[in-house]
C-alpha positions in Angstrom: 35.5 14.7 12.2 39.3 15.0 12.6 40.1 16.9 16.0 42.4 16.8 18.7 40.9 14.2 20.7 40.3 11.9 17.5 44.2 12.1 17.4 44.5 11.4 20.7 42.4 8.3 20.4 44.8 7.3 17.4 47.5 8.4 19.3 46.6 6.1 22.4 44.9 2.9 20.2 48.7 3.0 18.8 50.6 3.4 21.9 48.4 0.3 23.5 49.2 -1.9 20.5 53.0 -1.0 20.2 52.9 -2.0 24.0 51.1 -5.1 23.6 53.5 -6.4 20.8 56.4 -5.2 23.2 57.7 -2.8 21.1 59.6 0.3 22.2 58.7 3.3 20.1 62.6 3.0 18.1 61.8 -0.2 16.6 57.9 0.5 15.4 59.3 3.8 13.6 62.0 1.5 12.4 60.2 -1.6 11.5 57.4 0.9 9.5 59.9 3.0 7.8 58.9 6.1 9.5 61.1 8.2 12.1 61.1 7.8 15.9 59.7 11.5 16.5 56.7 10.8 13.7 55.8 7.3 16.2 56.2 10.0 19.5 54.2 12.9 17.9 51.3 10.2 16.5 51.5 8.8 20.2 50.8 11.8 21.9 48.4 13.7 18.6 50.4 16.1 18.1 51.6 17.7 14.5 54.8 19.3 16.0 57.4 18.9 19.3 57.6 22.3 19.2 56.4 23.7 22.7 53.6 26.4 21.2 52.6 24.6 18.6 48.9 23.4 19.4 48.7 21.8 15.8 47.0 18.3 16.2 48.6 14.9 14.6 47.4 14.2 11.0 49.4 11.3 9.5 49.4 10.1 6.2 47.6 7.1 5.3 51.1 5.4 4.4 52.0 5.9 7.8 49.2 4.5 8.8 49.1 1.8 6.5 53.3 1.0 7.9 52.3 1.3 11.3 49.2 -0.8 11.4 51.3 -3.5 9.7 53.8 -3.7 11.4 51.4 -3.6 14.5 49.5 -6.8 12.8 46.3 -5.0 11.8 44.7 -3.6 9.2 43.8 0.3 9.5 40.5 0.1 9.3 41.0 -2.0 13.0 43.4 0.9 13.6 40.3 3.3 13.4 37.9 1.0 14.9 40.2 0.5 17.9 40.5 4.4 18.2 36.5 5.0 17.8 37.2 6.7 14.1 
């Protein structure tokens, strides 16, 4: 089930891997073709930056997919990582 702390666990999974590759969060939205806000809101599992907006993350699967790649795995390990 997709929840807040499922998108937190993406969120984190992410982060962890972005930091192992030594990435900051610029060149992982850059290198994936997404924005730097879409990387910081995935990051932290949230849907908006707006302050009370309690919507939870939900990327696409083509963010995903750019994301996982550029993080060198797949996004099936992307979900496994995050307990999914």
């Amino acid at each position: 089930m997709w929840d807040e702390k499922a998108a937190k666990r993406l969120g984190a999974s992410i982060r962890d891997l972005r930091g192992a590759a030594g990435l900051s969060q610029e060149s992982l939205a850059y290198r994936a073709g997404v924005t730097k806000n879409q990387v910081q809101l995935i990051e932290a599992g949230r849907a908006s930056g707006r302050r009370n907006d309690t919507g939870i993350s939900n990327p696409r699967t083509a963010t995903l997919a750019g994301l996982a790649d550029v993080l060198g795995v797949t996004v099936s390990e992307l979900f496994a990582r995050s307990g999914l």
